[in-house]
N, CA, C and O atoms as a GROMACS GRO file, in nm:
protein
  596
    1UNK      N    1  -0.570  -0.108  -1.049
    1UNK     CA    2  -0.435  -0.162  -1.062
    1UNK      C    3  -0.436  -0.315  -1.053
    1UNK      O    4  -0.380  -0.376  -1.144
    2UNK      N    5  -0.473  -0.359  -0.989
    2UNK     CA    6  -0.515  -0.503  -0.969
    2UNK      C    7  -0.558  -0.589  -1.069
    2UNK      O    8  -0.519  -0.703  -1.098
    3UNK      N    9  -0.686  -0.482  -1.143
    3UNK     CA   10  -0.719  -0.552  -1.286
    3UNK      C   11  -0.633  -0.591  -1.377
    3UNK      O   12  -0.645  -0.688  -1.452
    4UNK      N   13  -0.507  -0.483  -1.369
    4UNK     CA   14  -0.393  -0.500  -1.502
    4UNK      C   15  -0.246  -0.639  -1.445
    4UNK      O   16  -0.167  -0.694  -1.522
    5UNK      N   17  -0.256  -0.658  -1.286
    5UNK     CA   18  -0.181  -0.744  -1.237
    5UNK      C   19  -0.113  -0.819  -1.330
    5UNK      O   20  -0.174  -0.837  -1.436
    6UNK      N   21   0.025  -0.881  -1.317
    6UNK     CA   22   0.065  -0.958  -1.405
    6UNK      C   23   0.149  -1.058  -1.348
    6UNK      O   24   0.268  -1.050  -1.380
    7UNK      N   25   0.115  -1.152  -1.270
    7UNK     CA   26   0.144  -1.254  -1.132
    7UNK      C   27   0.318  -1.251  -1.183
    7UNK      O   28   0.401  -1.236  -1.093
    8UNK      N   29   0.352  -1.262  -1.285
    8UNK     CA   30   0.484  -1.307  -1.363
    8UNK      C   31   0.549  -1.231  -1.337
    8UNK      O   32   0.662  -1.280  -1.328
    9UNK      N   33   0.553  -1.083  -1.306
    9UNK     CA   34   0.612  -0.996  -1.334
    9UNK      C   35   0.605  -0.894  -1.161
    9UNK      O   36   0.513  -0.820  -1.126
   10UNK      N   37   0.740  -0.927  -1.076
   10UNK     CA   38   0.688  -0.871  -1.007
   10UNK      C   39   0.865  -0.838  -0.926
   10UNK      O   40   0.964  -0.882  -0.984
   11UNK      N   41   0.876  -0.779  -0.826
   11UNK     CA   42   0.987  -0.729  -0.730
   11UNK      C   43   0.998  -0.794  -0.610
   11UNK      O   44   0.912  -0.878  -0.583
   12UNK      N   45   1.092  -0.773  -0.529
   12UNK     CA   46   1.066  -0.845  -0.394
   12UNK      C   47   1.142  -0.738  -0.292
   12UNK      O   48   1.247  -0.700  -0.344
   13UNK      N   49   1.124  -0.694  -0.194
   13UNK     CA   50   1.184  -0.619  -0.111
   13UNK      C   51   1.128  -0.696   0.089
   13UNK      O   52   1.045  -0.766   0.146
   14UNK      N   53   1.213  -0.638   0.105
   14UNK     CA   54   1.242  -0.692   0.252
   14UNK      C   55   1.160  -0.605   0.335
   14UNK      O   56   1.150  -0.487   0.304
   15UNK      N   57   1.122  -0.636   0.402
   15UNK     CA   58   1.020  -0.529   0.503
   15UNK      C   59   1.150  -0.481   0.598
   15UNK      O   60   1.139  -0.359   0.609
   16UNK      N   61   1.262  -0.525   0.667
   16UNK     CA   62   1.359  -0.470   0.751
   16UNK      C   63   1.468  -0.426   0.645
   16UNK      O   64   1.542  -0.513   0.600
   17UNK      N   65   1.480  -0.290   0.602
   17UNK     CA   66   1.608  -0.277   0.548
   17UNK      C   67   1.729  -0.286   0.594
   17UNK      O   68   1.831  -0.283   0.525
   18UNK      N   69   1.720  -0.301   0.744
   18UNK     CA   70   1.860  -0.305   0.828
   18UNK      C   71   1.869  -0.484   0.828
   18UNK      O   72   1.982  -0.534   0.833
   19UNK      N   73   1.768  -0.561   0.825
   19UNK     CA   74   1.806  -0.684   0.782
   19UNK      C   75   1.848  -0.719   0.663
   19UNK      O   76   1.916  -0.819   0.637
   20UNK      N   77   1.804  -0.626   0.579
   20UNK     CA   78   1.880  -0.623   0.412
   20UNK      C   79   2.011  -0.644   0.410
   20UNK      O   80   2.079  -0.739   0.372
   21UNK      N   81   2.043  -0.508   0.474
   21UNK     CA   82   2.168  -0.438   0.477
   21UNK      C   83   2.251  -0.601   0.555
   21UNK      O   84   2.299  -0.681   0.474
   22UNK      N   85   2.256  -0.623   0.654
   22UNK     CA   86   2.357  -0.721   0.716
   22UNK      C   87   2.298  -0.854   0.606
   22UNK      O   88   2.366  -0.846   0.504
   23UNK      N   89   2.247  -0.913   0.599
   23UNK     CA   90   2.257  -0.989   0.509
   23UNK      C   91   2.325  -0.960   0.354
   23UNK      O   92   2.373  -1.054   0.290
   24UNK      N   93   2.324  -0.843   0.309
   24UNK     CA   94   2.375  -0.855   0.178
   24UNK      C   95   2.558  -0.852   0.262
   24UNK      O   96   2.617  -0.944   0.206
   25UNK      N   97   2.625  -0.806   0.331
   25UNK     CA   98   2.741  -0.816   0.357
   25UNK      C   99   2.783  -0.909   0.450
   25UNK      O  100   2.905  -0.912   0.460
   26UNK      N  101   2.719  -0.992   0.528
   26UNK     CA  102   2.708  -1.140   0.586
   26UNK      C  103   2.824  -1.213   0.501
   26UNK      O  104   2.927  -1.254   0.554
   27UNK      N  105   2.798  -1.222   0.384
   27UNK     CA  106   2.915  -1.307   0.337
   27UNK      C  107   3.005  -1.276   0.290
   27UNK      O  108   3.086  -1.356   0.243
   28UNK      N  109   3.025  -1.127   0.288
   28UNK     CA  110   3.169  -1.034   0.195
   28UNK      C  111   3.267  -1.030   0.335
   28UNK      O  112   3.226  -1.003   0.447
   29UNK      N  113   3.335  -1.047   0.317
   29UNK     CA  114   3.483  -1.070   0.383
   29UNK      C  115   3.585  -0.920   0.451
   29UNK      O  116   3.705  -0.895   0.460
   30UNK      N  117   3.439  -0.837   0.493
   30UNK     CA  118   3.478  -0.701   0.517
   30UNK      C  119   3.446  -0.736   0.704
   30UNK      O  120   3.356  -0.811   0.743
   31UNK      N  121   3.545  -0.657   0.798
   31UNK     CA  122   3.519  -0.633   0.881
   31UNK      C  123   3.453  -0.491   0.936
   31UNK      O  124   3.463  -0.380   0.882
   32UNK      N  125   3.381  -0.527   1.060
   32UNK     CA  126   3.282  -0.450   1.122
   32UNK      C  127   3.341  -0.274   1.102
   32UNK      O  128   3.272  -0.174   1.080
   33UNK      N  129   3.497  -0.283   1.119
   33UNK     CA  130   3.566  -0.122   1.116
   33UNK      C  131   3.569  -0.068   0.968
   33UNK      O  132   3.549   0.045   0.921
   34UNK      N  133   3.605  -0.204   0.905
   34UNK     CA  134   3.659  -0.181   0.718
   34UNK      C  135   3.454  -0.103   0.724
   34UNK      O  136   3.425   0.013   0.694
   35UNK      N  137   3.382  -0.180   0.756
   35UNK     CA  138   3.244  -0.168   0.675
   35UNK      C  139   3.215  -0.014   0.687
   35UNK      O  140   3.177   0.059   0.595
   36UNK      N  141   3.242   0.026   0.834
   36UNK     CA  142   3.188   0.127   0.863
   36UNK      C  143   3.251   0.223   0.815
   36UNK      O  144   3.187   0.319   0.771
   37UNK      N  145   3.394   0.224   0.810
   37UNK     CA  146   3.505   0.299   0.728
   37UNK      C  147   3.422   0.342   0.612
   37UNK      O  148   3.362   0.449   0.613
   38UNK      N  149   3.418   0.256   0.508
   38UNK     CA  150   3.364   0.266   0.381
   38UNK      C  151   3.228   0.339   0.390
   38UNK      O  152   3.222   0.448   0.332
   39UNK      N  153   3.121   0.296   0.451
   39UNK     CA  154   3.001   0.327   0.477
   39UNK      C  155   3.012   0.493   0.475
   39UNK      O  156   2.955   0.559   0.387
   40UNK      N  157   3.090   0.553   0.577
   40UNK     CA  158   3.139   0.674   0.596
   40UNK      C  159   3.190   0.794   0.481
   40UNK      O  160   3.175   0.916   0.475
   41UNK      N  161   3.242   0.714   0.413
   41UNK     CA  162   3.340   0.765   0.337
   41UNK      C  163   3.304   0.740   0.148
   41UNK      O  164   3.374   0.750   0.047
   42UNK      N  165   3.147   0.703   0.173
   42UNK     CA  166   3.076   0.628   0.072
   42UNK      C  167   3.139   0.565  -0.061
   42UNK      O  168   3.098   0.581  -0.176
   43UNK      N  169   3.260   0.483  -0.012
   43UNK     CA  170   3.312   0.374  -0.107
   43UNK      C  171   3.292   0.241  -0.063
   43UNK      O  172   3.365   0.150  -0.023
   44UNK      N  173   3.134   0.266  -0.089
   44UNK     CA  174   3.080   0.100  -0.076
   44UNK      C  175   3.068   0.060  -0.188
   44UNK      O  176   2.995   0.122  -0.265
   45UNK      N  177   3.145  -0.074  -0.236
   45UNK     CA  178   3.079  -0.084  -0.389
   45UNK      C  179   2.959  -0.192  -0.426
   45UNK      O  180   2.960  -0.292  -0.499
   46UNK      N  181   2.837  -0.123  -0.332
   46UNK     CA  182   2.720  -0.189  -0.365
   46UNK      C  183   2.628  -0.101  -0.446
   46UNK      O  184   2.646   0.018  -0.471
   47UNK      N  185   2.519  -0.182  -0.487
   47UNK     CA  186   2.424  -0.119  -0.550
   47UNK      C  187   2.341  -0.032  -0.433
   47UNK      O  188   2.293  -0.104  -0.345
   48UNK      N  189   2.321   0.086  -0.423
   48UNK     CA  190   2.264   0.154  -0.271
   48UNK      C  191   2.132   0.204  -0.318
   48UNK      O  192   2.050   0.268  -0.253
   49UNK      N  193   2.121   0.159  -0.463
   49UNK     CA  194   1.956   0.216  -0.538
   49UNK      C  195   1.845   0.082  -0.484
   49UNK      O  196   1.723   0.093  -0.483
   50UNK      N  197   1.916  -0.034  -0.443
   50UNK     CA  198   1.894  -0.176  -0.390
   50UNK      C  199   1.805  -0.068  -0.267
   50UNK      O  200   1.687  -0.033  -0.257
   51UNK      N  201   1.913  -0.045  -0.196
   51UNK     CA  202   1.837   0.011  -0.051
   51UNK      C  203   1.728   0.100   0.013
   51UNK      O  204   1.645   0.090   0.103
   52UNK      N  205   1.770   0.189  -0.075
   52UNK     CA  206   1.688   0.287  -0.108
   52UNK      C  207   1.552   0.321  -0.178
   52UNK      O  208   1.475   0.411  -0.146
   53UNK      N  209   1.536   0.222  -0.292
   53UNK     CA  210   1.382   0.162  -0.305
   53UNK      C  211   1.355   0.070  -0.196
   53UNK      O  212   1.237   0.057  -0.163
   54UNK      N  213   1.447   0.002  -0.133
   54UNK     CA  214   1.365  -0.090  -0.033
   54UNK      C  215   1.332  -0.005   0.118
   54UNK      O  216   1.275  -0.036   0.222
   55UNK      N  217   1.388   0.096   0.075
   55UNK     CA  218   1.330   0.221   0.207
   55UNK      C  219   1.252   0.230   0.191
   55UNK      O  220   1.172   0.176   0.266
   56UNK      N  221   1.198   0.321   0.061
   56UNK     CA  222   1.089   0.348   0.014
   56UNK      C  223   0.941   0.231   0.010
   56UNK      O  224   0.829   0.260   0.050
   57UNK      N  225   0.979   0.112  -0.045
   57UNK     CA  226   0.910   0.010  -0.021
   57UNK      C  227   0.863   0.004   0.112
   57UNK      O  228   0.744  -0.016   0.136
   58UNK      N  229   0.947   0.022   0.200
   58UNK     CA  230   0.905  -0.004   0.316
   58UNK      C  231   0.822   0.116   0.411
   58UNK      O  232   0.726   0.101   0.487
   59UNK      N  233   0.884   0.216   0.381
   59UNK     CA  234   0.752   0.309   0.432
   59UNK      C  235   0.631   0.319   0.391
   59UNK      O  236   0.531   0.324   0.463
   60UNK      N  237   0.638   0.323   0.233
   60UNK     CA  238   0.463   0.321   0.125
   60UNK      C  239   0.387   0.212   0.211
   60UNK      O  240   0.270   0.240   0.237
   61UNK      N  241   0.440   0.087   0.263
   61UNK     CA  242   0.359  -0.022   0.265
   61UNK      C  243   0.324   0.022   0.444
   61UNK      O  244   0.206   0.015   0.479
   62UNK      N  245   0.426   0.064   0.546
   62UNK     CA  246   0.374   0.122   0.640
   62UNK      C  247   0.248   0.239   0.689
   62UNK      O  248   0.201   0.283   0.795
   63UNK      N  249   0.223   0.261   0.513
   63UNK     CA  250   0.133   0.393   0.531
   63UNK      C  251   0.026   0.319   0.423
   63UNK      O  252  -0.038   0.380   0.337
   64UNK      N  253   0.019   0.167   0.448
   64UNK     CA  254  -0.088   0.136   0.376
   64UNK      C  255  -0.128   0.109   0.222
   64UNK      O  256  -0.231   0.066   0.172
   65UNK      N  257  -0.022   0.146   0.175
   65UNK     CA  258  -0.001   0.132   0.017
   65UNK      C  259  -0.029  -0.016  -0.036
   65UNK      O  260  -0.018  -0.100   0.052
   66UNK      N  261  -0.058  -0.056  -0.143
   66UNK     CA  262  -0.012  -0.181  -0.189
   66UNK      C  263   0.072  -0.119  -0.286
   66UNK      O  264   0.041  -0.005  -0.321
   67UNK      N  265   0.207  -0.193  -0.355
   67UNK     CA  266   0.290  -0.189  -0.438
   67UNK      C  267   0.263  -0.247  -0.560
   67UNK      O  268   0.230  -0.365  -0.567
   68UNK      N  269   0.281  -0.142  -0.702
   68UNK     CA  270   0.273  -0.221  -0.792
   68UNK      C  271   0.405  -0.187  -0.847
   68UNK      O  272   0.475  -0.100  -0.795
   69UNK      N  273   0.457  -0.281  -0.999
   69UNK     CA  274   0.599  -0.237  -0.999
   69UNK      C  275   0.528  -0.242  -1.178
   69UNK      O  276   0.432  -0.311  -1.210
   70UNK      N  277   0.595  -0.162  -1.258
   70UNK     CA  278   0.578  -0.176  -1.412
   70UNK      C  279   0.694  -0.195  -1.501
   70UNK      O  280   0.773  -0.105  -1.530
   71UNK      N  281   0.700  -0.296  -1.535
   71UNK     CA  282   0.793  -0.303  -1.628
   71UNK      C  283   0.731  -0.352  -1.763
   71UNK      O  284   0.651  -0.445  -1.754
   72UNK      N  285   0.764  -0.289  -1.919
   72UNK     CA  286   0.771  -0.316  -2.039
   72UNK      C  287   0.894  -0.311  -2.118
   72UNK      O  288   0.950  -0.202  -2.128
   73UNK      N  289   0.929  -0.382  -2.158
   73UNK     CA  290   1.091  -0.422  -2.283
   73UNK      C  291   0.998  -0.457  -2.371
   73UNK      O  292   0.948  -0.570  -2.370
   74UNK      N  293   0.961  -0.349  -2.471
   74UNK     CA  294   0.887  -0.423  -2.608
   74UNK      C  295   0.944  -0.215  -2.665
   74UNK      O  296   0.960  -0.099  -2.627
   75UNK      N  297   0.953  -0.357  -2.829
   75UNK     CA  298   1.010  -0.239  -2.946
   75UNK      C  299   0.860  -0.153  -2.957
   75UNK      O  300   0.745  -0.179  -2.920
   76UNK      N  301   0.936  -0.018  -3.041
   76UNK     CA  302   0.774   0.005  -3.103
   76UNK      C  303   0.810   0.197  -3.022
   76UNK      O  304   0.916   0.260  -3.021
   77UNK      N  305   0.692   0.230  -2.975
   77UNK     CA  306   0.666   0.359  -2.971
   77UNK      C  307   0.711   0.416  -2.844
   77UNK      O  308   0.728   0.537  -2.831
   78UNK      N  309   0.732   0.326  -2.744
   78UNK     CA  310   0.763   0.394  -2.585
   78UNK      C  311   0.872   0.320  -2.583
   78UNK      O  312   0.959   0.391  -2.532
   79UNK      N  313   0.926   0.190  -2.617
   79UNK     CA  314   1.027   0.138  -2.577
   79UNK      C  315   1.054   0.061  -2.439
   79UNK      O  316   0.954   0.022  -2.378
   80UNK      N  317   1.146   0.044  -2.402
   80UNK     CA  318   1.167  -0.005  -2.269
   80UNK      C  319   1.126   0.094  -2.144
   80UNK      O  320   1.168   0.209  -2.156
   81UNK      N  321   1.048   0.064  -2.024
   81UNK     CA  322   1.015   0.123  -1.901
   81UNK      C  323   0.987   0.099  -1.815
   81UNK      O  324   0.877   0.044  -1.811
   82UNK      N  325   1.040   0.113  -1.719
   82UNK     CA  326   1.021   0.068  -1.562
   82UNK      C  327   0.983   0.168  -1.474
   82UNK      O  328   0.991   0.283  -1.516
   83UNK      N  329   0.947   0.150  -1.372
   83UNK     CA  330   0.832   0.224  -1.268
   83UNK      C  331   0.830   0.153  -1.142
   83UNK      O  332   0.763   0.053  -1.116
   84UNK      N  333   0.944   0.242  -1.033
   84UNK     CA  334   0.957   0.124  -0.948
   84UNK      C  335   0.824   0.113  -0.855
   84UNK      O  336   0.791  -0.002  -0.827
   85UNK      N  337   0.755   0.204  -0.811
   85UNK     CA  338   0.627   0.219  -0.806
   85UNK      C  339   0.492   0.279  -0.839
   85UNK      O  340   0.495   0.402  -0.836
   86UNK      N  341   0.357   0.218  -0.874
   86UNK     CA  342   0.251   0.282  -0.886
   86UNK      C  343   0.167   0.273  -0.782
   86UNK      O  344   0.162   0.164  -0.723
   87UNK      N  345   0.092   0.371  -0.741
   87UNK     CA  346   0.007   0.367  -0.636
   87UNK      C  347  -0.106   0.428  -0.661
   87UNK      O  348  -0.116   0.533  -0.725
   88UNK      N  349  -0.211   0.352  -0.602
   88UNK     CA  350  -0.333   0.463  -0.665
   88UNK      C  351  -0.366   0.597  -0.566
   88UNK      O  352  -0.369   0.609  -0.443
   89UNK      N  353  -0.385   0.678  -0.662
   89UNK     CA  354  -0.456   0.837  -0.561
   89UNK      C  355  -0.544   0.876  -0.632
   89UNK      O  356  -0.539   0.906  -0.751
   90UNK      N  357  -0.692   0.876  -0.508
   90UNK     CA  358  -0.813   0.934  -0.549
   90UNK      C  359  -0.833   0.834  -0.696
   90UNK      O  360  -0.886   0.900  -0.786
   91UNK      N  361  -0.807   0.720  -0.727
   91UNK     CA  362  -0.900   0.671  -0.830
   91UNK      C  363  -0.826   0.666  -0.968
   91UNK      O  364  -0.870   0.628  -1.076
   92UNK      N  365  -0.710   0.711  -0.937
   92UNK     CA  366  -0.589   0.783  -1.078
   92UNK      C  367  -0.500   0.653  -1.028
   92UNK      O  368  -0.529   0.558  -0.954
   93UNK      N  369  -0.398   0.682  -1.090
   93UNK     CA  370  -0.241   0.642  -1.057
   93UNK      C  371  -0.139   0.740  -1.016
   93UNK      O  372  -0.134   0.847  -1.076
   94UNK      N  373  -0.082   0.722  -0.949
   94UNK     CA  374   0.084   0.807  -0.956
   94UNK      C  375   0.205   0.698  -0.993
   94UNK      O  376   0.198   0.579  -0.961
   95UNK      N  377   0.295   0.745  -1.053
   95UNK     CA  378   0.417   0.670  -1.059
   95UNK      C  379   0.499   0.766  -0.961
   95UNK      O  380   0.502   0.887  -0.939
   96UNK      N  381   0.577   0.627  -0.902
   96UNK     CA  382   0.685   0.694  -0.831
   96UNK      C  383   0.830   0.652  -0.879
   96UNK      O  384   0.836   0.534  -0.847
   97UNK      N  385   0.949   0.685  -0.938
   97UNK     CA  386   1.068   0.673  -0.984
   97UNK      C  387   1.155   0.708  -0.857
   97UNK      O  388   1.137   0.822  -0.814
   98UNK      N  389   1.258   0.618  -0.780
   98UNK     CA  390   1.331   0.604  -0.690
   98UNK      C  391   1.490   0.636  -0.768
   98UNK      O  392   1.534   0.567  -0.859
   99UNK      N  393   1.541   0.723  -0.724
   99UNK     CA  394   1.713   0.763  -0.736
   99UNK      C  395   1.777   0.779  -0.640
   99UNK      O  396   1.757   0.875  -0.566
  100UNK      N  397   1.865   0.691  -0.618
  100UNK     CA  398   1.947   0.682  -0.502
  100UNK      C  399   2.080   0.775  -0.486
  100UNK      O  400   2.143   0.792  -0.382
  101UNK      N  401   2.104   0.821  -0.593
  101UNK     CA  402   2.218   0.936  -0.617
  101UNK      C  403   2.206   1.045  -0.721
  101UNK      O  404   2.114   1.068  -0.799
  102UNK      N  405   2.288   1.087  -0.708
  102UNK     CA  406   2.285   1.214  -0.834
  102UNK      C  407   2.255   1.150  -1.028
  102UNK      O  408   2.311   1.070  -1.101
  103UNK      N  409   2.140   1.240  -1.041
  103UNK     CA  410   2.086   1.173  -1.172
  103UNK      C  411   2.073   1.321  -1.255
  103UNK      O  412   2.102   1.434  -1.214
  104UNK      N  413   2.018   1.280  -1.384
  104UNK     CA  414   2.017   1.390  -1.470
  104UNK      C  415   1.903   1.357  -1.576
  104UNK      O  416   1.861   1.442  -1.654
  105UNK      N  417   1.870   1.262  -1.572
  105UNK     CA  418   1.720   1.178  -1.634
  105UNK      C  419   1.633   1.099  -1.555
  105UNK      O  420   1.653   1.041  -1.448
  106UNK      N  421   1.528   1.109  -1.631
  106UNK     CA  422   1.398   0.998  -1.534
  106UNK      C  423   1.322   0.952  -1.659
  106UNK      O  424   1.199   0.959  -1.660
  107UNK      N  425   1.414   0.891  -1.799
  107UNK     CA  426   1.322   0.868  -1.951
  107UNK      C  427   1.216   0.736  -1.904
  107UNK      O  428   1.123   0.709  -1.980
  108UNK      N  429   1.234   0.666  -1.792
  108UNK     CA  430   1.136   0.589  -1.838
  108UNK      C  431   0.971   0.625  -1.736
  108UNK      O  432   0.872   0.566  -1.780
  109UNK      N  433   0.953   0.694  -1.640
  109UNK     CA  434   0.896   0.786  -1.593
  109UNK      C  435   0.809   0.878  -1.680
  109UNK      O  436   0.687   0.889  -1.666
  110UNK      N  437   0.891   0.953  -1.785
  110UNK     CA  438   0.855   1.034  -1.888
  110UNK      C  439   0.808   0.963  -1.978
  110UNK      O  440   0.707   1.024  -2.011
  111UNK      N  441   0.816   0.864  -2.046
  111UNK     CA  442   0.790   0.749  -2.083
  111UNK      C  443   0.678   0.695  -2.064
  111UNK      O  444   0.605   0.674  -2.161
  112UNK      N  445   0.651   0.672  -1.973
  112UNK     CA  446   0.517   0.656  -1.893
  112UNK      C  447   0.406   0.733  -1.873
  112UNK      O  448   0.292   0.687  -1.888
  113UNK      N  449   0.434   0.867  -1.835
  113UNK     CA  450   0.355   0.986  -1.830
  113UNK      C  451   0.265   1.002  -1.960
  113UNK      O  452   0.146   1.029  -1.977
  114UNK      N  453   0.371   0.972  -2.046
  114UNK     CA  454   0.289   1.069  -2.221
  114UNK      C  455   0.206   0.918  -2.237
  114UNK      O  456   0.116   0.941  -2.318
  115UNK      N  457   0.197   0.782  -2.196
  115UNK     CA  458   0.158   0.652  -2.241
  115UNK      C  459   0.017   0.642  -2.196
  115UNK      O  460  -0.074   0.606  -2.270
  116UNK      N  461   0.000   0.682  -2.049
  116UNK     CA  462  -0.086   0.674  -1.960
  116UNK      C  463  -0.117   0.804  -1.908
  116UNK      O  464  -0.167   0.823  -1.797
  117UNK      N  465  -0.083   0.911  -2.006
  117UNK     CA  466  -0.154   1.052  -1.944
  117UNK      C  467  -0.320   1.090  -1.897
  117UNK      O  468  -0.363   1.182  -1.826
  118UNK      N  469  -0.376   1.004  -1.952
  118UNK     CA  470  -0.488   1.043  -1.918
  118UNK      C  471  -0.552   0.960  -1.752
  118UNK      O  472  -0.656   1.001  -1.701
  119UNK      N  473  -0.488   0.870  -1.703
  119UNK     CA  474  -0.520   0.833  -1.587
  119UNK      C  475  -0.433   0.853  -1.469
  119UNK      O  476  -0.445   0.783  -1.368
  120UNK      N  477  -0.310   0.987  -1.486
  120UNK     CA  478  -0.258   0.981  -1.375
  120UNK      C  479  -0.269   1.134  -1.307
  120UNK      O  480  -0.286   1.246  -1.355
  121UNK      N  481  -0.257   1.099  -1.215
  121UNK     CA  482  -0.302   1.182  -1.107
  121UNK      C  483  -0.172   1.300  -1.070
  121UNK      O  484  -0.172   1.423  -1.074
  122UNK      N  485  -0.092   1.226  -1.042
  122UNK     CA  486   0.028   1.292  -0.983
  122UNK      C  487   0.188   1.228  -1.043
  122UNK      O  488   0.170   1.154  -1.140
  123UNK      N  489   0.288   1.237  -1.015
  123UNK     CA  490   0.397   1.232  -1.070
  123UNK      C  491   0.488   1.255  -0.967
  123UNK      O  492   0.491   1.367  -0.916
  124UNK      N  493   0.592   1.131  -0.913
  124UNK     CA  494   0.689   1.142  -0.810
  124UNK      C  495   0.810   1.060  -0.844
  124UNK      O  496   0.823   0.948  -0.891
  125UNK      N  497   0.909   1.169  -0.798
  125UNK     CA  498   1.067   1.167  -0.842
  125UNK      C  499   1.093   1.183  -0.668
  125UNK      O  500   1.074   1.278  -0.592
  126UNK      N  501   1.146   1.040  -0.646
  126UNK     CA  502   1.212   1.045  -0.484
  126UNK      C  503   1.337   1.049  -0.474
  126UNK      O  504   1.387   0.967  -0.551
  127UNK      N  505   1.414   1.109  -0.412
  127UNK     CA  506   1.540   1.115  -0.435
  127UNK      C  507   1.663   1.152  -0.297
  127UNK      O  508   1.614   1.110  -0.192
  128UNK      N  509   1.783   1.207  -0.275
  128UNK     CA  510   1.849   1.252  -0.187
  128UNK      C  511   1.853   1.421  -0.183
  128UNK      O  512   1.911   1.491  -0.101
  129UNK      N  513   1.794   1.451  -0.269
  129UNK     CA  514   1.780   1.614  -0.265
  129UNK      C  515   1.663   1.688  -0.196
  129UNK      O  516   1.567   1.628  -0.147
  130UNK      N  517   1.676   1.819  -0.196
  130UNK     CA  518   1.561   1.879  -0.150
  130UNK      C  519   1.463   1.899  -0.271
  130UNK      O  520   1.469   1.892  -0.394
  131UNK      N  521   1.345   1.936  -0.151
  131UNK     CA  522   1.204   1.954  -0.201
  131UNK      C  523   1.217   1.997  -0.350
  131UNK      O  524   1.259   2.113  -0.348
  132UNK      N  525   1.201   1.956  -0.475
  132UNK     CA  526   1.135   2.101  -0.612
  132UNK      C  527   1.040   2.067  -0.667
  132UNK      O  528   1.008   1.954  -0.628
  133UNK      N  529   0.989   2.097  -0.723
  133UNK     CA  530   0.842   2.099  -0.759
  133UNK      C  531   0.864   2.138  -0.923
  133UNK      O  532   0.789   2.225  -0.967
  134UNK      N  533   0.967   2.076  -1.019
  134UNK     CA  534   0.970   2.099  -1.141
  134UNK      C  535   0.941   2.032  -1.265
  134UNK      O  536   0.992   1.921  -1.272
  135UNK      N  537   0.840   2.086  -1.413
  135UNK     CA  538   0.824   2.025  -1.530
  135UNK      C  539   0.704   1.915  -1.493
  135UNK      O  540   0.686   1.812  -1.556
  136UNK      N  541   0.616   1.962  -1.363
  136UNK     CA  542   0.517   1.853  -1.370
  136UNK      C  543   0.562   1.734  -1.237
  136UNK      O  544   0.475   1.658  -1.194
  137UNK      N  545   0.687   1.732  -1.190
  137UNK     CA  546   0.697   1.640  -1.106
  137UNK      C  547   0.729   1.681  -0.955
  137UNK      O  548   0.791   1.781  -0.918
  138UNK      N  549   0.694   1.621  -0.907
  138UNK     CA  550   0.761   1.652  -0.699
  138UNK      C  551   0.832   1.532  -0.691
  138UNK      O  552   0.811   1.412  -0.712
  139UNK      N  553   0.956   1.627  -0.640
  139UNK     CA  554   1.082   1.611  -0.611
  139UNK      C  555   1.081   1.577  -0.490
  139UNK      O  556   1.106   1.682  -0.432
  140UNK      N  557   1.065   1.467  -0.386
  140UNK     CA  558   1.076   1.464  -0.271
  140UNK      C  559   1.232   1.413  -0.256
  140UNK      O  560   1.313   1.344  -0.319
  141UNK      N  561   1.224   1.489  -0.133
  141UNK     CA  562   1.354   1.405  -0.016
  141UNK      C  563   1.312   1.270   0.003
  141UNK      O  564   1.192   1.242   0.000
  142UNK      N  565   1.384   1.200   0.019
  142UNK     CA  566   1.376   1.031   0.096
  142UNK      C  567   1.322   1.041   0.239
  142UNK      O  568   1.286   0.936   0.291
  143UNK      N  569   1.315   1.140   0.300
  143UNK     CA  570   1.279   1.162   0.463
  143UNK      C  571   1.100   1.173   0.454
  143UNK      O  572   1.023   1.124   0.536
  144UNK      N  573   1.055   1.260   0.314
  144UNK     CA  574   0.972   1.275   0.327
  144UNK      C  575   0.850   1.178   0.282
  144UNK      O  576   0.740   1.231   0.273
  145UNK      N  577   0.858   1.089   0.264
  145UNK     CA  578   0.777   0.977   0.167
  145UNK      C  579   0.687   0.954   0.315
  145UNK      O  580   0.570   0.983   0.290
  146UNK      N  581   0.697   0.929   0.402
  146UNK     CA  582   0.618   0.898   0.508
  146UNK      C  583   0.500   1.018   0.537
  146UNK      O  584   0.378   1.001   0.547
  147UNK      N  585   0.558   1.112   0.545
  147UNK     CA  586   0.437   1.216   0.494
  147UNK      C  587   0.364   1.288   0.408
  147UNK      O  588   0.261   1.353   0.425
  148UNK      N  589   0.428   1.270   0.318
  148UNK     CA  590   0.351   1.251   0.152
  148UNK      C  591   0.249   1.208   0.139
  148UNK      O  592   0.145   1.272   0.122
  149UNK      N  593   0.267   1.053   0.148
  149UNK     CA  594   0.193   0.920   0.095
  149UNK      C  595   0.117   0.914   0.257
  149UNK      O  596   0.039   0.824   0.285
   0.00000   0.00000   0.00000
């Protein structure tokens, strides 16, 4: 993974997501009751896919991971694709695709798979649901990434 590095092209996540979290609302004009209200009642109108890869970020790298992130925007045969993480296993790759809510696609994942089929290992869809194991991919819970990886 290292070999293909592309210094230009890269993500940034916070190692404290609870320092995330108060800093991104530090300057919004919500009080401590309004926040938690909302929080509760999940009419926050933030991006929470923000948080939730930076969960994820943050456990992979607690369990030793280095992070790679893939992105391509070029015309042609695969099209646009992102990959919020690759990690190597046993000598392969896995991609991991992060969903922070209810979804019904993973095209650039799939995307990826048929591009680079011959060097990947495994295939991970992290998400808020339970365990499934369907079409080739594991479906983890967000709880479980720490014992996975």
């Amino acid at each position: 993974l290292n070999q293909n590095r592309e210094s230009g092209k890269f993500k940034c996540y916070l190692f404290d997501t609870g320092l995330l979290i108060t800093q991104i609302f530090l300057e919004r004009p919500v009080s401590d009751n309004d926040l938690y209200r909302k929080l509760i009642l999940n009419k926050l109108s933030i991006n929470q896919g923000m948080f939730v890869e930076n969960l994820v970020a943050q456990m992979l790298v607690a369990r030793s991971h280095k992070l790679f992130y893939y992105f391509e925007n070029r015309l042609g045969k695969y099209g646009e694709m992102e990959i919020d993480f690759i990690i190597n296993e046993k000598n392969k790759i896995a991609p991991i695709e992060v969903k922070s809510g209810k979804y019904n696609k993973h095209s650039s994942i799939d995307k990826f798979v048929i591009k680079y089929s011959g060097i990947i290992r495994n295939k991970y869809i992290i998400y808020t649901n339970d365990y499934l194991n369907e079409g080739g991919y594991e479906h983890l819970p967000l709880y479980y990434v720490p014992f996975k990886f």
